[in-house]
C-alpha distance (Angstrom), angle and dihedral (degrees) to the residues before:
residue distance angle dihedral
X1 . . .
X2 3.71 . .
X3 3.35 125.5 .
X4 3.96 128.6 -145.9
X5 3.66 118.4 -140.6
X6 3.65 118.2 -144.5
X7 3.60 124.0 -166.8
X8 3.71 125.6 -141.1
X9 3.84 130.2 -102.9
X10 4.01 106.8 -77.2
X11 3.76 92.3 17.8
X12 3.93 120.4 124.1
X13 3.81 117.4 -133.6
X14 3.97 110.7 -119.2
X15 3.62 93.1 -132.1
X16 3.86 97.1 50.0
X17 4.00 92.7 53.3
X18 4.31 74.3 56.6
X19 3.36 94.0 64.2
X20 3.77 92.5 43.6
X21 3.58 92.9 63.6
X22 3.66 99.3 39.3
X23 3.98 88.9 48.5
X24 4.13 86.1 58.4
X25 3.50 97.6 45.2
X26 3.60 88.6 50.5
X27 3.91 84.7 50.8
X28 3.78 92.3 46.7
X29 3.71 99.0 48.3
X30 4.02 97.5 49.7
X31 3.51 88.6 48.2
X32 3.37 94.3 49.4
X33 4.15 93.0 57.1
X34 4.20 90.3 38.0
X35 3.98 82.0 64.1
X36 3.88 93.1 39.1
X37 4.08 95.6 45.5
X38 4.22 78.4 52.7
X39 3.88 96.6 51.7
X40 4.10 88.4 43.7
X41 4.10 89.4 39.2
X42 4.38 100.9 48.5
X43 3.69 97.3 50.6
X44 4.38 90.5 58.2
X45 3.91 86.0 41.3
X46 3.92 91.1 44.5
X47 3.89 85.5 53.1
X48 3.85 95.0 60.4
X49 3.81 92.9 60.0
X50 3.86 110.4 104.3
X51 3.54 124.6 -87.2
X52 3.87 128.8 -105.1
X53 3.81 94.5 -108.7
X54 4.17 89.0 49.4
X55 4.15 87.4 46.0
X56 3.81 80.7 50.5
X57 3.74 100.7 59.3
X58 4.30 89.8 30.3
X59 4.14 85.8 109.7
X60 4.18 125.8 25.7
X61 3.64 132.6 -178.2
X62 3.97 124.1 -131.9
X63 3.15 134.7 -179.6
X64 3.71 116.6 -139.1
X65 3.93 109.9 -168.9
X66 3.19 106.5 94.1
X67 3.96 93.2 51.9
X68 4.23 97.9 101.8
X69 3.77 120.7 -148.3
X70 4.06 103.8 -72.5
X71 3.40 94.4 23.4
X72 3.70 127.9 112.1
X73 3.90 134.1 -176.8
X74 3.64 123.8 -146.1
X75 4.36 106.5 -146.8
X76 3.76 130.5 162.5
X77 3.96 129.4 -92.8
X78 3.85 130.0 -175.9
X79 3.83 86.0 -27.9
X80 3.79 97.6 -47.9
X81 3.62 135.1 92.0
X82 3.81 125.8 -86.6
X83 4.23 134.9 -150.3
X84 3.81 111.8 -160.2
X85 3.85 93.7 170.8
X86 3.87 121.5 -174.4
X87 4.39 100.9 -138.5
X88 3.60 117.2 -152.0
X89 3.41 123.8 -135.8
X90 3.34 89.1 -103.8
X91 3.74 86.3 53.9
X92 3.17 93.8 49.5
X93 4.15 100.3 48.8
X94 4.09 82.3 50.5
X95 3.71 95.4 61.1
X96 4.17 98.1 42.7
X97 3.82 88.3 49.2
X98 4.03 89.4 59.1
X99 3.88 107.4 90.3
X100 3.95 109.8 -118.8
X101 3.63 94.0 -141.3
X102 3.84 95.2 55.0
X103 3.93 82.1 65.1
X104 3.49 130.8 103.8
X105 3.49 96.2 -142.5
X106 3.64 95.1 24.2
X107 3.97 108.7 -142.9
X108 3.98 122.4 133.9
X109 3.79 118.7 -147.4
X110 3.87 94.9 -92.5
X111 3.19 82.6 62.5
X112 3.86 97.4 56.0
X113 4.06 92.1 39.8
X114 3.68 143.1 68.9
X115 4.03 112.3 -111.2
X116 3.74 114.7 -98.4
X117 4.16 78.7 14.4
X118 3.79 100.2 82.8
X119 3.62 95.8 127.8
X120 4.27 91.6 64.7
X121 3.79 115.7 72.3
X122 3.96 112.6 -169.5
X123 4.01 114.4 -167.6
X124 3.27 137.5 162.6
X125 4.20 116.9 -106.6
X126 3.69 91.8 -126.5
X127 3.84 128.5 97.4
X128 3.39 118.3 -134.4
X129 3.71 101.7 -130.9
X130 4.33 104.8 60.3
X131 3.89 102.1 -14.5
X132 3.64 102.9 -98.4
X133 3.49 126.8 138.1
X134 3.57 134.3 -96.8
X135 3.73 132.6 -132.1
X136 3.58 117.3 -134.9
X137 3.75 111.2 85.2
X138 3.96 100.6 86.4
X139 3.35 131.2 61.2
X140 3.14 112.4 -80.1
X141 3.37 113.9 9.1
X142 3.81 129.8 131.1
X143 4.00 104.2 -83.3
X144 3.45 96.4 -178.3
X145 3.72 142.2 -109.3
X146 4.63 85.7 -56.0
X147 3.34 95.6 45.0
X148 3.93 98.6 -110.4
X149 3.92 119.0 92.0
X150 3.49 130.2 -32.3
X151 4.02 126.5 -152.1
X152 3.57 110.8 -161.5
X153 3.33 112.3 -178.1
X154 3.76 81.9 86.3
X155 3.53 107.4 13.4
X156 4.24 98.1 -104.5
X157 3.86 114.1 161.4
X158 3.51 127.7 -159.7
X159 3.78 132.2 -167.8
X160 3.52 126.5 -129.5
X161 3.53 95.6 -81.4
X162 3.58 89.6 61.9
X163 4.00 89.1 -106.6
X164 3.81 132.6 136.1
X165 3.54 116.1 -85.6
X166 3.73 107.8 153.1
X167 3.90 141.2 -12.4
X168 4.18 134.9 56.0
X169 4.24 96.5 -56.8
X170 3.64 118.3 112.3
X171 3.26 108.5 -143.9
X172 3.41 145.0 -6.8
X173 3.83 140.3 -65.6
X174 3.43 109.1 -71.5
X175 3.73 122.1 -105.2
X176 4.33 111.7 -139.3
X177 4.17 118.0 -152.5
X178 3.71 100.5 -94.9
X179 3.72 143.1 149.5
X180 3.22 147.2 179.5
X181 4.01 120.3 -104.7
X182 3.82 101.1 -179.1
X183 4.14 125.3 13.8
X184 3.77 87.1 -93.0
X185 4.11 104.5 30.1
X186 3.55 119.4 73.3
X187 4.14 116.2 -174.9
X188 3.76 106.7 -137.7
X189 4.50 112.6 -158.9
């Protein structure tokens, strides 16, 4: 016959002091790999961040007064090109009277401008449907069917506001941060 031990009042069982030690070893060891995993896992996250030469170009400078009314410059931004188009009033009276929700990507000028800054439309060179680049910003060039840009590698037309009129793109040019430091110098990033 078997015989069950009992241990006295204030005495530890053997086997529970066992499972003490296993239970902090356990502890030890996954914490161990958690901090591991994080010195393999920063470094490749650290790697995505941009490089010095991008951080370089993340903000530019331009100066905007010799841009006249219906003209528009074409510049580089973070690697991509820029618009900084000077509207007329004209221009300007054009994009108000277009109802924002008959839009695709429903934004009205306001929207797209700096207060007391109407006049100054800032996009992005980039259409919105496969990342070419519009026409529209020189002299000259085809600006479409609303008088704004015009991509055509696949026929996209944008009004004067640099919205969405007509064609395959989804939305409309994008819009960086920027303002403007002095009347004539706007800070672009």
């Amino acid at each position: 016959m078997a015989t069950l031990e009992q241990t006295a009042p204030g005495e530890t069982d053997p086997s529970e002091e066992g499972v003490r030690r296993r239970d902090f070893i356990n502890i030890a060891a996954v914490s161990f790999a958690g901090v591991g995993a994080a010195a393999v896992v920063l470094p490749l996250i650290n790697q995505m961040n941009p490089s010095a030469d991008v951080l370089a170009l993340a903000s530019i400078e331009q100066d905007v007064a010799a841009i006249q009314p219906g003209q528009a410059i074409k510049t580089v931004f973070r690697k991509q090109p820029l618009f900084i188009r000077h509207l007329t009033p004209k221009e300007i009276a054009e994009a108000d009277a277009v109802p924002v929700d008959s839009l695709r990507d429903p934004q009205s000028l306001a929207d797209r401008t700096k207060e007391g800054k109407q006049q100054w439309l800032i996009t992005m060179g980039v259409c919105t449907h496969l990342g070419c680049v519009p026409l529209g910003a020189a002299e000259g060039e085809n600006r479409g069917e609303f008088g704004g840009y015009f991509c055509p590698c696949h026929g996209s037309h944008y009004d004067t506001a640099a919205r969405i009129r007509k064609g395959p793109a989804p939305k409309n040019l994008e819009v960086p941060e920027y303002e403007f430091t002095s009347d004539t110098l706007v800070r672009i990033g």
